[in-house]
N, C-alpha and C positions, 0 to 999 in steps of 0.2 A: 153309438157305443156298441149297439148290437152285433154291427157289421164289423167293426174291429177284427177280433178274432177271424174272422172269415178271410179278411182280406188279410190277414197277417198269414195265412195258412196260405194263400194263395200267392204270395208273394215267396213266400219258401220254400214251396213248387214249383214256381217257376226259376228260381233262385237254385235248385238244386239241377234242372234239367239244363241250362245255360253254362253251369260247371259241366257236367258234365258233356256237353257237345264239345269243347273247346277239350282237343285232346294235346297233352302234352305233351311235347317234343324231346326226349333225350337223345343224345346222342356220342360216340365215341371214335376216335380217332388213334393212333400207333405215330406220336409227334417224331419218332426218332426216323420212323420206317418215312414217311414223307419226306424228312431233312435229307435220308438215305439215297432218294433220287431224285434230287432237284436236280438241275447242271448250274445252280450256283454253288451247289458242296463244293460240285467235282471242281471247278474252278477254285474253290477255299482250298481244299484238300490241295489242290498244285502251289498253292501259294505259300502253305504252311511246309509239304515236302521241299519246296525250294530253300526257305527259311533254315529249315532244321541242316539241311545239308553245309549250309555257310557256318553255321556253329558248328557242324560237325567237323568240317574242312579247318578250321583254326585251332579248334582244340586237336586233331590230328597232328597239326603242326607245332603245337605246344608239346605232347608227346613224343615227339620225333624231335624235337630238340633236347628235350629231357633225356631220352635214352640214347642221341649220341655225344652229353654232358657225362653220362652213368658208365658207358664202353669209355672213353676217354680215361676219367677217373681210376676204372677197375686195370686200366692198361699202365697207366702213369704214379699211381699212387706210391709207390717202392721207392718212384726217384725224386720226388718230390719232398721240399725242405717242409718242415712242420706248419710254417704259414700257410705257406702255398696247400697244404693238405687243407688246415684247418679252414683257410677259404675257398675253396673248392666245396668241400662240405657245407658249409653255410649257403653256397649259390646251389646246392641242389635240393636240399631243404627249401630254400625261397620261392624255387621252381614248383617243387611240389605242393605249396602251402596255393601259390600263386592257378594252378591247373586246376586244383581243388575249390576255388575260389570261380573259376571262369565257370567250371562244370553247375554250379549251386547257381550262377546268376544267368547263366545260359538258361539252364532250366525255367527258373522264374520268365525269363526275356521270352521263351516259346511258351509260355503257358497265356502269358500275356497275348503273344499274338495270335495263338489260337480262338481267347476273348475276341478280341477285334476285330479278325480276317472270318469267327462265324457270326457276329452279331448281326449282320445285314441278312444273313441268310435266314436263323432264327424269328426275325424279325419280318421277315418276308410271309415265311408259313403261318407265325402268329395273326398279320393282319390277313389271312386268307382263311384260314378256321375263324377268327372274328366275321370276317364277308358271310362267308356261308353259313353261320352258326343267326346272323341278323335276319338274310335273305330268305334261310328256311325255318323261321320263326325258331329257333332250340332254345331251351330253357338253359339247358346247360349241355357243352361238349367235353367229353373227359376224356385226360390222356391216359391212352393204357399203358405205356411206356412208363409213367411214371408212378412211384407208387403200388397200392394192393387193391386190385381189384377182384375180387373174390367172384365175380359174378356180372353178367352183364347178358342181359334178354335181347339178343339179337332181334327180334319180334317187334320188340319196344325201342329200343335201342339202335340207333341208324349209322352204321360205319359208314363214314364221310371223307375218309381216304380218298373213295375214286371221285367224288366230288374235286377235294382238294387237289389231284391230279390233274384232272382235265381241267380247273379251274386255271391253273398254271401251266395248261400246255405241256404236261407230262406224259407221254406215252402209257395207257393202262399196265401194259408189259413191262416197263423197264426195270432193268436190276439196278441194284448200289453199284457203283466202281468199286474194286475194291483197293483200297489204299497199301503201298508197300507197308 
């Protein structure tokens, strides 16, 4: 019972010196600025401007039938008998309700496939901050992208971008594309 204490004091000693050898790892990352030059963006980014264009290209043509329905109208309306007005009017209205209509679901339809066409990419950089983040022991990696980060001890703290980069075969140089 004597030695108790003793060894309980020695044990907390060494218990304190074992914490403190084992230094801990934080570390931070900028998740947009790496998405920013993968060459799977830039391949997303061609897939989504292609997408937006073919929405763009039909609702162009929805508009252009609309306005040579409206030139018609504004040229013929004097000669026309009250029906024929009054339906006329009704198909441009239709038209309008109908444009209006593609523009709200187009939108939805490209928001969606911007979901889709980055989730592989997204998902790519996350299991590569995961690699790195197991490999070089981190406690935790923060996105600075995301969020407030008020503060971050470069000293302490290990930007893991050019990890991230050359983990992925990314030139330490390269810029973003920049998308139309």
């Amino acid at each position: 019972m004597k030695h108790l204490p003793k060894l309980l004091l020695v044990f907390f000693v060494l218990a304190s010196y074992s914490l403190q050898a084992q230094t801990l790892k934080f570390g931070h990352i900028n998740l947009q600025e790496l998405i920013a030059v993968m060459p799977e963006r830039d391949s997303a980014v061609l897939k989504l401007e292609n997408y937006a264009n073919q929405l763009e290209e039909e609702l162009d043509a929805m508009r252009t039938e609309y306005q040579t329905k409206v030139n018609t109208y504004q040229q013929k309306q004097a000669t026309w008998t009250a029906a024929t007005l009054e339906a006329k009017t009704k198909e441009l209205q239709e038209l309008e309700v109908r444009i209006q209509r593609y523009q709200q679901s187009a939108q939805e339809e490209f928001q969606q496939m911007q979901q889709i066409v980055f989730a592989p990419v997204y998902q790519k950089a996350t299991e590569t901050i995961e690699k790195l983040g197991k490999d070089g022991g981190y406690i935790y990696i923060y996105d600075t992208s995301q969020g407030f980060m008020p503060y971050i001890n470069s000293e302490l703290s290990v930007d893991i971008l050019p990890l991230a980069k050359s983990a992925m075969n990314i030139p330490a140089d390269k810029k973003p594309v920049q998308s139309k």
